[in-house]
C-alpha positions in Angstrom: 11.6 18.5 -103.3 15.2 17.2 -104.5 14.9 14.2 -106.5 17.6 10.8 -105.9 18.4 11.7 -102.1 16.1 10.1 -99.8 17.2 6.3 -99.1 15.5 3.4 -100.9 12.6 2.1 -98.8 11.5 -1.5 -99.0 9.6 -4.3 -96.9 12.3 -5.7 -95.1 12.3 -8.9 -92.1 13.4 -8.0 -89.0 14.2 -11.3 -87.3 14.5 -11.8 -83.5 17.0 -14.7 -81.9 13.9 -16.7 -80.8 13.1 -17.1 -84.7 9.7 -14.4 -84.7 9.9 -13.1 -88.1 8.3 -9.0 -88.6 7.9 -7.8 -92.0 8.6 -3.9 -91.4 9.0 -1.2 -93.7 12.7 -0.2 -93.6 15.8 1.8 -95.5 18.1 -1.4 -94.3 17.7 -4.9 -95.2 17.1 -8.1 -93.2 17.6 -6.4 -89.6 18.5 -9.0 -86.8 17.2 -8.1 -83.3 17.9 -9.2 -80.3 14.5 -9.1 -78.3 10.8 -8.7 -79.7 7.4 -8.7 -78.4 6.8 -12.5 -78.6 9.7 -13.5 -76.3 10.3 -10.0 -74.3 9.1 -10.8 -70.5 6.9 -7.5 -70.5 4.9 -9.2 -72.9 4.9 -13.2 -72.2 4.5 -12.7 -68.2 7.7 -14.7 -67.5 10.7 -13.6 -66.0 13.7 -13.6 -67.8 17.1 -12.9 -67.1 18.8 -11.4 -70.7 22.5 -11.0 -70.3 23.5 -10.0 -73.8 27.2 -10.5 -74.7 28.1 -10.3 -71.2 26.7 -7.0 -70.6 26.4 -7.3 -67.0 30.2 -8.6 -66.3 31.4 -5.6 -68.6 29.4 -3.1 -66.5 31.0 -4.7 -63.2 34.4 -5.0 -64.3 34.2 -0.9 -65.1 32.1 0.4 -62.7 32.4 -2.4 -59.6 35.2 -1.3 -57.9 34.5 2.2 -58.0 30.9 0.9 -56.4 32.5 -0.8 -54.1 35.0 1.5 -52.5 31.8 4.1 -52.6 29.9 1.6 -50.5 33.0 0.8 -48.2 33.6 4.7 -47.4 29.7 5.7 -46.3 30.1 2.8 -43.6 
């Protein structure tokens, strides 16, 4: 095995938006996320709607009209 080319691996925090902290093993350091198993709905039983960085407007504006004329012509 070839000595000096694998990545550095170290304990590194992986932090979620709704502050949950997991200490992982990693090659990157302090790893922000934006959903984890203490606030994803699967998980807590709640329904949640997660629009990340308008997401869902993006998808529309590319893909709407061509949805929509699709639609329009099997009528």
């Amino acid at each position: 095995m070839k000595k000096d080319i694998h990545p550095k691996y170290a304990q590194t925090d992986f932090t979620c938006i709704c502050g949950n902290v997991i200490k992982v093993g990693s090659t990157k350091k302090n790893v922000k996320i934006e959903i984890c198993s203490k606030c994803h709905p699967f998980f807590t039983g709640e329904q949640r709607f997660v629009d990340t960085a308008g997401r869902v407007d993006k998808f529309k504006k590319k893909y709407g009209e061509a949805y929509k004329n699709k639609k329009e012509k099997s009528k």
